[in-house]
Backbone bond lengths (Angstrom), bond angles and torsions (degrees), N, CA, C in turn:
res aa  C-N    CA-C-N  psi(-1)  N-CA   C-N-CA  omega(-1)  CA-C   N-CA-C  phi
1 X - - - 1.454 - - 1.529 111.00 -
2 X 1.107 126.23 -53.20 1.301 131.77 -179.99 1.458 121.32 -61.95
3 X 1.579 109.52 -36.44 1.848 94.28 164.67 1.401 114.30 -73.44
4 X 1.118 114.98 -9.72 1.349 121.18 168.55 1.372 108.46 -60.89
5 X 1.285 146.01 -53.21 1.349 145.22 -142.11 1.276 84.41 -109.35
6 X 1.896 143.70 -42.04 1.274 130.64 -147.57 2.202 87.42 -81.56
7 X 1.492 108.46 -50.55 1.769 118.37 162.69 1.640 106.39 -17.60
8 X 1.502 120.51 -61.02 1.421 108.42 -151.90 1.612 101.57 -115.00
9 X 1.583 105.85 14.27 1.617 107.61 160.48 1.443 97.45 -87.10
10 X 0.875 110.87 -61.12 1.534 111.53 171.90 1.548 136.78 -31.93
11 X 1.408 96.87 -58.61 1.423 109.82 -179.09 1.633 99.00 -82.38
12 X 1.006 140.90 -104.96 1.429 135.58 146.99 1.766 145.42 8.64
13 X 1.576 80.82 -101.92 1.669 73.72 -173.25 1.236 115.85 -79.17
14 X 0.999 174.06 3.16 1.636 170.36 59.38 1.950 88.82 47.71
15 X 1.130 108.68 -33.82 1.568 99.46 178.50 1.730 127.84 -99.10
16 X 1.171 75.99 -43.71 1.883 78.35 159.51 1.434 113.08 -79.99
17 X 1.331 141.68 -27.68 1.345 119.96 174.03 2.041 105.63 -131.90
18 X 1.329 85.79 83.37 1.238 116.76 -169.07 2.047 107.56 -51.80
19 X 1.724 101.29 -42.50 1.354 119.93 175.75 0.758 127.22 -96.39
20 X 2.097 124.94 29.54 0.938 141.62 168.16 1.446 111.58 -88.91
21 X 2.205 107.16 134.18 0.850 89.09 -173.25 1.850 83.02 -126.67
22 X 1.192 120.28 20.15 1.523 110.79 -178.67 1.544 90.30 -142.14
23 X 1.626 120.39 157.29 1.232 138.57 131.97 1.489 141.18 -100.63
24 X 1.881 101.24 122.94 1.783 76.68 -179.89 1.544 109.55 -106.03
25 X 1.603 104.03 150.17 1.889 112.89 177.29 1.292 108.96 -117.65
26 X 1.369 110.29 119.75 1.614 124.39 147.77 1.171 124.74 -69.53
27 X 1.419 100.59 111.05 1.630 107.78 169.44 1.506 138.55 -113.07
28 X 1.054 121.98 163.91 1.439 109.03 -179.52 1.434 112.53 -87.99
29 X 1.372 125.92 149.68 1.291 152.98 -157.09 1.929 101.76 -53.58
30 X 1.293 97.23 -57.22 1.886 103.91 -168.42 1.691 105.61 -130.47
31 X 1.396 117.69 -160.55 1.536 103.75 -172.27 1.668 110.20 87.71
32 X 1.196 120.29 -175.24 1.493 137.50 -157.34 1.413 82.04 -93.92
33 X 0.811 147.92 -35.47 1.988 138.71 171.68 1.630 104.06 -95.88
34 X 0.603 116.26 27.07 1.692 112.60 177.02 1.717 116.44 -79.72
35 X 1.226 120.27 147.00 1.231 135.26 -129.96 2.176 77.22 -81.96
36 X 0.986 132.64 -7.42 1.492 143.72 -158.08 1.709 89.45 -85.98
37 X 1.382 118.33 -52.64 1.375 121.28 -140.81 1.466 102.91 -91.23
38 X 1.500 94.37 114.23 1.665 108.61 169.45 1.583 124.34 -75.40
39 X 1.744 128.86 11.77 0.929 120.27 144.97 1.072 120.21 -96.91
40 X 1.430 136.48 -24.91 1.630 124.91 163.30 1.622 102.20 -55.86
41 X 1.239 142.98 -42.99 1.181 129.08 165.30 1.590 126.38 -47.52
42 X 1.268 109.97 -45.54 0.996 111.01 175.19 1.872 126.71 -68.05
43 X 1.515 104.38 -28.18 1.438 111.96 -167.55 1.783 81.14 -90.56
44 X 1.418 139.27 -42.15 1.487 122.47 164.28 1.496 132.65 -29.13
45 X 1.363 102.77 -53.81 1.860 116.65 159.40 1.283 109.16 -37.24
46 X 1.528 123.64 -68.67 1.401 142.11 -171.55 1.617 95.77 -53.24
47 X 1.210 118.48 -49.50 1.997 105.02 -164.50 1.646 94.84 -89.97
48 X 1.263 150.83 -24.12 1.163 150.60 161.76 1.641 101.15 -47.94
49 X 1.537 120.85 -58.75 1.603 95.46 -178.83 1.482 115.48 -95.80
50 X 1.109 122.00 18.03 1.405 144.15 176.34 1.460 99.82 -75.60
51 X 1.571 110.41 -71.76 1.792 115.61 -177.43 1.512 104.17 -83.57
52 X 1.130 124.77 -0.07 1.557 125.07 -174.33 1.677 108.03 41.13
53 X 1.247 105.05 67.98 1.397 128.37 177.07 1.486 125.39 -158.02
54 X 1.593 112.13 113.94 1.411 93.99 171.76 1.164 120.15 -51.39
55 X 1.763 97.68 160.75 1.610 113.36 178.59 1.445 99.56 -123.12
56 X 1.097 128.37 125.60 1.456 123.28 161.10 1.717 110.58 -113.22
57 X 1.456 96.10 138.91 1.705 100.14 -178.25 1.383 115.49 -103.72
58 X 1.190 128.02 152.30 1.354 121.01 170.30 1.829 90.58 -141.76
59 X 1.480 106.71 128.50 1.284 113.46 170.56 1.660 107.00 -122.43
60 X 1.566 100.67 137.79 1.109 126.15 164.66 1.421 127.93 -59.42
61 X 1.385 109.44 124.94 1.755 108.70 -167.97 1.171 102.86 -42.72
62 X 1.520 120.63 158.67 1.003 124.76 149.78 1.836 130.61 -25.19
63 X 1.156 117.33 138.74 2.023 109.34 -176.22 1.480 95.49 47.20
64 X 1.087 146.94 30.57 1.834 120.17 129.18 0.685 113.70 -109.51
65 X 1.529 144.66 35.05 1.485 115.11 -172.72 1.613 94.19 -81.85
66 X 1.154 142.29 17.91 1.305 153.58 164.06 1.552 100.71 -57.03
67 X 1.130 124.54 -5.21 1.713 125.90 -173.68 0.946 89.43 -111.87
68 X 1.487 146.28 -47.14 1.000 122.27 -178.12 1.502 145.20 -35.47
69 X 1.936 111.88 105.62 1.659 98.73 -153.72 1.473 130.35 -61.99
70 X 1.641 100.69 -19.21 1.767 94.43 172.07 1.514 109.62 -65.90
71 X 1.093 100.20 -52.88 1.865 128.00 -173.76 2.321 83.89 -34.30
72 X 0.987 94.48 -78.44 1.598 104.74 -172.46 1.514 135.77 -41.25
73 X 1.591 99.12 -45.41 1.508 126.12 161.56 1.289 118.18 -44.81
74 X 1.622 82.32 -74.39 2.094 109.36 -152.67 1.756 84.73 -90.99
75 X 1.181 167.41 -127.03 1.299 157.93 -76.35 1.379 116.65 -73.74
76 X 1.633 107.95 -24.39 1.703 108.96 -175.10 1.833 92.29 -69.91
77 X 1.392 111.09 -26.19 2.131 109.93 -156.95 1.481 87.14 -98.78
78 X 1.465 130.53 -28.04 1.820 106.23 152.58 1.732 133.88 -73.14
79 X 0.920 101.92 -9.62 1.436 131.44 160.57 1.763 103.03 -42.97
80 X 1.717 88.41 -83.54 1.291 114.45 -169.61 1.609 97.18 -47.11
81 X 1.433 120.86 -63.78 1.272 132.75 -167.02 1.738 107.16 -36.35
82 X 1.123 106.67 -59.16 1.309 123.05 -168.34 1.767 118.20 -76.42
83 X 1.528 119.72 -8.25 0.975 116.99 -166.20 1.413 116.29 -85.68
84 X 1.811 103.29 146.89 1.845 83.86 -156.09 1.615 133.54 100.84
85 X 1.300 113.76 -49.21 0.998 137.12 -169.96 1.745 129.42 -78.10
86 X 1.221 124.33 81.73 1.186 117.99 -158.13 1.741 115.57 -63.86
87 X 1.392 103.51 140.51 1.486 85.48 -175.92 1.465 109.31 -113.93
88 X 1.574 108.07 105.13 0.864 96.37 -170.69 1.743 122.93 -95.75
89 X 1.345 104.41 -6.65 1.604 104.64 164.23 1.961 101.91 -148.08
90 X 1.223 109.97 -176.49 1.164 104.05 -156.85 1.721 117.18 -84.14
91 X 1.571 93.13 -17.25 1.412 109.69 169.41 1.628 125.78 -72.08
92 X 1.141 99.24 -11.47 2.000 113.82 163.77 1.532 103.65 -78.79
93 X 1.168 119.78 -58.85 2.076 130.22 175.51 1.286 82.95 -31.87
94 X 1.805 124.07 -71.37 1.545 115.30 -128.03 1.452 90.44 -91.22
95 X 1.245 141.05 -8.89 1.387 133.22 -173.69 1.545 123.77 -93.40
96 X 1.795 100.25 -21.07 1.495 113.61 160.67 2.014 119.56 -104.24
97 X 1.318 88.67 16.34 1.718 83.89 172.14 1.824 87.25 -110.70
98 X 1.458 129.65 -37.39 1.305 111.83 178.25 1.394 123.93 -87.78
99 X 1.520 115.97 32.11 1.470 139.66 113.39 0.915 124.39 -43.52
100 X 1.486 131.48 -74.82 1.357 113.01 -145.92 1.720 105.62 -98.17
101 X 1.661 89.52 -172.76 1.441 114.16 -147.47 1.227 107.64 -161.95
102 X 1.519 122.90 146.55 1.443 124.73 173.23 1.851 92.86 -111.10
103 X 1.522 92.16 144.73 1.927 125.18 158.33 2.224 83.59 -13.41
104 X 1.331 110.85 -67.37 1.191 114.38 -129.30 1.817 107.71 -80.20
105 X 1.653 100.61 -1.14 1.172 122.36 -159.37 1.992 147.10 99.54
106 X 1.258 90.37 -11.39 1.121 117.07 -170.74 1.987 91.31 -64.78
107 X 1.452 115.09 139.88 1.259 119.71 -166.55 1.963 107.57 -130.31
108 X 0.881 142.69 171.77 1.466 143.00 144.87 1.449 103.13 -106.58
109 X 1.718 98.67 138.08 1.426 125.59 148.09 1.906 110.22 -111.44
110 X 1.183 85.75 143.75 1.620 89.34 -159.64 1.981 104.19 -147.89
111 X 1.500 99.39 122.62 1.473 99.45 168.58 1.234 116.99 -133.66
112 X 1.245 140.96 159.26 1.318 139.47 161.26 1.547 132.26 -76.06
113 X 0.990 109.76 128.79 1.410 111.12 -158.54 1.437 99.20 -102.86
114 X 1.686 135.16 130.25 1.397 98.43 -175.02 1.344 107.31 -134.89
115 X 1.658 104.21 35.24 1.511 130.77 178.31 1.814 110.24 -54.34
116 X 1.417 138.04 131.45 0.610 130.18 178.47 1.939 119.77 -89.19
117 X 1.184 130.16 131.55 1.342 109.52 -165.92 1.533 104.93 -119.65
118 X 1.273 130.35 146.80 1.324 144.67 179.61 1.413 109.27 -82.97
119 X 1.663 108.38 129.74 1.321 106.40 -165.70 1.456 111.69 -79.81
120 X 1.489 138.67 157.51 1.759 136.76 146.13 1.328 101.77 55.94
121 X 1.981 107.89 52.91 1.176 128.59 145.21 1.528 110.12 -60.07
122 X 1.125 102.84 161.06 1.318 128.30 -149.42 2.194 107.19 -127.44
123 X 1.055 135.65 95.83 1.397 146.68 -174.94 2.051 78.70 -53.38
124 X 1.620 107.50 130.70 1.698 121.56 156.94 1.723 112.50 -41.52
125 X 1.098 93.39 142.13 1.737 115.38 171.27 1.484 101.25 -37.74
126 X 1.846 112.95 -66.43 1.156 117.42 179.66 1.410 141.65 -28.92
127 X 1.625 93.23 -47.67 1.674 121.01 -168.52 1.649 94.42 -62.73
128 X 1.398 110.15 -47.39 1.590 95.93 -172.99 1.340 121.83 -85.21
129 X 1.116 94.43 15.85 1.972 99.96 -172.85 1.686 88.73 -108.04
130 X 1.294 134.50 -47.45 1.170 146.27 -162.83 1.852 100.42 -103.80
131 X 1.179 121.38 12.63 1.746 113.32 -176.20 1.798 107.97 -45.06
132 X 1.289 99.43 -55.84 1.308 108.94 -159.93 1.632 117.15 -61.64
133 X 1.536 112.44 -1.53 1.159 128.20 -167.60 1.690 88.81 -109.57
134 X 1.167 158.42 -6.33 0.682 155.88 -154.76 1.833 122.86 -145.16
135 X 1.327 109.41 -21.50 1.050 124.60 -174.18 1.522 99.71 -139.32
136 X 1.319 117.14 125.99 1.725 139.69 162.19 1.092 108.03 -93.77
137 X 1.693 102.11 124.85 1.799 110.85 -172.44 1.562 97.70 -99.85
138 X 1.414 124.07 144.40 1.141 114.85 176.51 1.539 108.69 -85.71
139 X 1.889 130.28 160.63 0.816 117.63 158.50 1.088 132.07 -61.25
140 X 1.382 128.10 -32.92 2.226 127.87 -171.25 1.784 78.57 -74.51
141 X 1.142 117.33 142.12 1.423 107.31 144.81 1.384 139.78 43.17
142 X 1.975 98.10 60.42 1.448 100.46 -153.37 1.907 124.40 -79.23
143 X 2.067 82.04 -16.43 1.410 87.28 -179.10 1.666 109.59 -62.11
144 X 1.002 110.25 -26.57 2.080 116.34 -175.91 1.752 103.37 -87.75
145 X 0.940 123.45 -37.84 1.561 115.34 -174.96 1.720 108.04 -124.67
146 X 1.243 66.73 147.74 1.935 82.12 -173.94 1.289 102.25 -167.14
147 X 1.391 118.96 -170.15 1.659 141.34 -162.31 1.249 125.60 -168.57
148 X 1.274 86.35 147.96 2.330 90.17 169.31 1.171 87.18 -141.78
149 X 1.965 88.99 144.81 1.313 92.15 163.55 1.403 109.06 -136.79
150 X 1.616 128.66 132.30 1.613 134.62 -175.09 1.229 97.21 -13.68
């Protein structure tokens, strides 16, 4: 997930919001990004002084990420996109998701990533001895929102 976002700060948004000096991420509640996992925290630290930009997170309770507005919008019209459609390599997926589109405008950009990742990594000894130096808990609801900052 994260070379994903550090990819299209880079390529992308770094250009349209040139006077950006924070990002915010919606996340879902549980799962391999879930608000629990101290290596997505930890690899967050790493892309915060990577793009030299705060990151602030806000994760979605557990079972809503159903609110989530891309999640809500855009997945029923990749749905649609894809239905039917055999996939037979990965370059068919990415060529009918950067099709579609909602009524309202909303579009996909879409690349393949073909990084290989190691499973039930493990956040450094350090990180948890030093978390608090590294991660800002918010007061409302600190287990769901938090921050890094470069």
């Amino acid at each position: 997930m994260l070379d994903n976002i550090f990819y299209w700060w880079k390529e992308e948004l770094q250009w349209v919001y040139p006077e950006a000096k924070a990002m915010l991420l919606l996340c879902d509640g549980g799962g391999s990004n879930g608000s629990r996992n101290h290596i997505v925290k930890h690899d967050l630290y790493r892309l915060s002084k990577a793009l030299g930009v705060t990151i602030v997170v806000a994760h979605y309770p557990p079972y809503c990420s159903k609110w989530n507005p891309i999640e809500h919008r855009l997945f029923s019209e990749l749905t649609r996109a894809w239905q039917g459609q055999p996939f037979l390599n990965l370059q068919i997926v990415k060529e009918l998701a950067q099709k579609t589109s909602t009524s309202t405008g909303l579009s996909v950009k879409a690349r393949v990533n073909q990084k290989k990742y190691l499973p039930q990594r493990k956040a450094p000894d350090d990180f948890f001895i030093n978390k608090d130096n590294y991660v800002k808990f918010s007061e409302n609801l600190s287990n769901w929102n938090y921050w890094f900052t470069p």
